[in-house]
N, C-alpha and C positions, 0 to 999 in steps of 0.2 A: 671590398667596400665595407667600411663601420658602420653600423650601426647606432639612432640614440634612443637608448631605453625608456620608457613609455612608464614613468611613474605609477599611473592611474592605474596599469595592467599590475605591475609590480605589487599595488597594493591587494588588489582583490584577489592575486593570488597568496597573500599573507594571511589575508582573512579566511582565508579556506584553507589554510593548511594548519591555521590555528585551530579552528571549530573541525578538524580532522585529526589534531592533536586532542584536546581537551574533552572529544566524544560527548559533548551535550550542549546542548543551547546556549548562547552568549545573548546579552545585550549591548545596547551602541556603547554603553561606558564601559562596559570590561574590555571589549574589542581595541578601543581605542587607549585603555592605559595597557592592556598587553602590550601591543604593538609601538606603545608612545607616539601615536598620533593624535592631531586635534577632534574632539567628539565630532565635529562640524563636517569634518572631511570624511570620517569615518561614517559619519549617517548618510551622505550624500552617495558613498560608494555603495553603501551599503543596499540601501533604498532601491539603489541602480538595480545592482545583482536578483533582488526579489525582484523587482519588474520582470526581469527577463527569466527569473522562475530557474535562477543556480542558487537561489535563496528565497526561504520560506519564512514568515513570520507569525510565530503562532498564539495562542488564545493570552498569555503569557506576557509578552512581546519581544519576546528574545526570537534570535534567527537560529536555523538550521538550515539543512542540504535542502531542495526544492527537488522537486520531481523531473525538473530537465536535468540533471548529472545523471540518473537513473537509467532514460530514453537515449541518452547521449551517449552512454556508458553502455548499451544494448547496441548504438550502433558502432559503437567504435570496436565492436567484436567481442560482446557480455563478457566485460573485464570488471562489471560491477558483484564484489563478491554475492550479494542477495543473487543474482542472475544466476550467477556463476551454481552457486550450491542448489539452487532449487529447479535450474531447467530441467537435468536428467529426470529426476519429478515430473514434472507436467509432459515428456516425452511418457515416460509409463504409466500416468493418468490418460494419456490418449489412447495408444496401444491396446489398454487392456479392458476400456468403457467406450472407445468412438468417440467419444465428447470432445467437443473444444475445450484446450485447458488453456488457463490464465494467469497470471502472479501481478497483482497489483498493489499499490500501495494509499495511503490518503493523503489528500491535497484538500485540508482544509474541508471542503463539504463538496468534495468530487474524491472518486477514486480513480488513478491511472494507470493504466495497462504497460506494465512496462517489459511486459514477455509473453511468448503465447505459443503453444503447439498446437495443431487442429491437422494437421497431415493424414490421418489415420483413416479418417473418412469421408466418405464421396461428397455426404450429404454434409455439409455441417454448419455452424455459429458460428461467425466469423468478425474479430473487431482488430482493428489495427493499433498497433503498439503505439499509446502517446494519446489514444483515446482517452476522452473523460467522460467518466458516466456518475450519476450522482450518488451519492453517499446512501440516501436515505432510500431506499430500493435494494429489493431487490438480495440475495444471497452474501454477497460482495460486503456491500453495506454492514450486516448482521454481524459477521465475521470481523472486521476493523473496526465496528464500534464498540465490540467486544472485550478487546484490549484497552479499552479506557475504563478512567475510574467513574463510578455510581455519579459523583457531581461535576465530570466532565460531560457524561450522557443525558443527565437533566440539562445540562445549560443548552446543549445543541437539540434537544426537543425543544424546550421554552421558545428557544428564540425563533424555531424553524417549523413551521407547516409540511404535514406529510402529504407528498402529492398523489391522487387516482390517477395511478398509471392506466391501470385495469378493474376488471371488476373484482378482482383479486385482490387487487393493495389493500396493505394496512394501514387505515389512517388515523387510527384511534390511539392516543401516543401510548395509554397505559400498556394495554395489549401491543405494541409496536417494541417499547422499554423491556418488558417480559421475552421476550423473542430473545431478544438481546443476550438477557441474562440468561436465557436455557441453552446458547452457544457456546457460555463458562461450563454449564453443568455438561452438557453432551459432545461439546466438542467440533460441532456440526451445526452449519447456518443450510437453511432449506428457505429454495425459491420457488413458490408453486402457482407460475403465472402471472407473479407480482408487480413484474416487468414488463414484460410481453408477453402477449396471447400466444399461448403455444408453447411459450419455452421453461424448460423448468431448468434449474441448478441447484446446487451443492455446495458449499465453500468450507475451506478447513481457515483458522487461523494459522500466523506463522510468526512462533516464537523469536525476536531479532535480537533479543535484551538489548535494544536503543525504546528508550521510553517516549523518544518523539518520534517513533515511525511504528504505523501500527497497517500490516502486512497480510495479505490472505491470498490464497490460491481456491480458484472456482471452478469446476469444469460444469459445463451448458449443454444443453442436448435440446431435442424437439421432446413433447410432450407424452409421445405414443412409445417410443421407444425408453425414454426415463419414466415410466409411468411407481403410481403407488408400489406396486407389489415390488419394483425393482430398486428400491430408493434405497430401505433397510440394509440390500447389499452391496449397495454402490457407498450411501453413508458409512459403513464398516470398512472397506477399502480405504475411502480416503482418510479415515480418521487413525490406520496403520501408518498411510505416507505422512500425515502430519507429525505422527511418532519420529519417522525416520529422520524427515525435515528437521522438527527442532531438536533433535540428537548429535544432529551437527552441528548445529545452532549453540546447543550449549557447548556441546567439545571444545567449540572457536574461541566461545566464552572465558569456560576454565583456560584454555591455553595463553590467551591476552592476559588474564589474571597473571598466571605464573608470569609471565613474558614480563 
């Protein structure tokens, strides 16, 4: 029995293999004279795909990949290269600190989990892949807003209130902005209760060179066992794997150049 091909599906898989070709953010007019489509038809697919979060629309308004390819890409058997390269990572961030480890990405003013190891121990943090947990919090947060530039991070404090999670939050943006920036200098975003009572983390950034996906990996623990004295060497740990991480990162890099 024949089949009749479904135009609509046709197109949006054009528009993704273009913005998978061209590796950076489009808008609805360059989409649609690539493709020589009408703008009209092209906004309307378009519009669609971000609804349903296979497309993201950012500060800008050009699209990129959305965070369901990511979750989708984790379950269809982490075929998504970010997964791919960075899981064995967060398997040896668990092993060798007990901590829940995570690799997440940002969505806009949520971060989401699109990997996680936590096997390692009895006790542990545990959040489910596809989770969203908010930007401004928290270790996670520090780390991905770190990769942005200076008046990308004033524009999402201006417009955005820092919430008391705890009595620990920072809600004071200058002191909040500086946090930030000592994550470029040290390499290391520090959670100490910010989120939840009890829980401390860690987060490294993760070098992708895609300038619209900004990338970090956190491992969580309870507060007695990550305490002060243990931080200094749990922080020098991760901040080797972040070595290790974006050394493959850039490898990938150089090698698409050549390529």
């Amino acid at each position: 029995m024949e089949f009749k091909r479904v135009p609509a599906i046709d197109r949006c898989f054009a528009i993704l293999q273009l913005l998978a070709k061209e590796r950076h953010p489009l808008g609805i007019s360059e989409i649609a004279k690539a493709l020589g489509q009408y703008k009209g038809t092209i906004f309307n697919t378009v519009h669609t795909l971000a609804s349903l979060e296979i497309l993201e629309q950012g500060v800008d308004g050009k699209f990129r990949f959305g965070t369901c390819l990511y979750t989708l890409g984790n379950t269809a058997g982490k075929r998504s290269e970010i997964i791919q390269t960075v899981h064995p990572f967060l398997e040896t961030i668990n092993q060798k600190t007990k901590l829940s480890a995570f690799l997440g990405i940002r969505s806009d003013l949520k971060a989401v989990i699109i990997d996680k190891v936590d096997t390692a121990n009895d006790l542990k943090i545990s959040s489910e892949v596809g989770m969203r947990m908010p930007l401004l919090c928290g270790a996670h947060g520090k780390a991905m807003m770190s990769q942005l530039s200076d008046g990308a991070i004033d524009k999402i404090l201006s417009e955005n209130e820092l919430k008391q999670f705890t009595h620990h939050s920072i809600v004071e943006k200058d002191a909040y902005k500086e946090e930030i920036l000592d994550v470029r200098r040290q390499g290391i975003a520090y959670d100490r209760e910010e989120y939840i009572e009890g829980i401390v983390a860690l987060s490294i950034p993760v070098k992708t060179h895609r300038l619209d996906l900004q990338t970090a990996v956190w491992a969580v623990g309870l507060k007695r066992p990550a305490n002060d004295e243990s931080l200094p060497k749990l922080a020098n740990f991760l901040r080797s794997v972040a070595e290790e991480i974006n050394n493959r990162f850039d490898s990938a890099s150089g090698d698409a150049c050549i390529n």
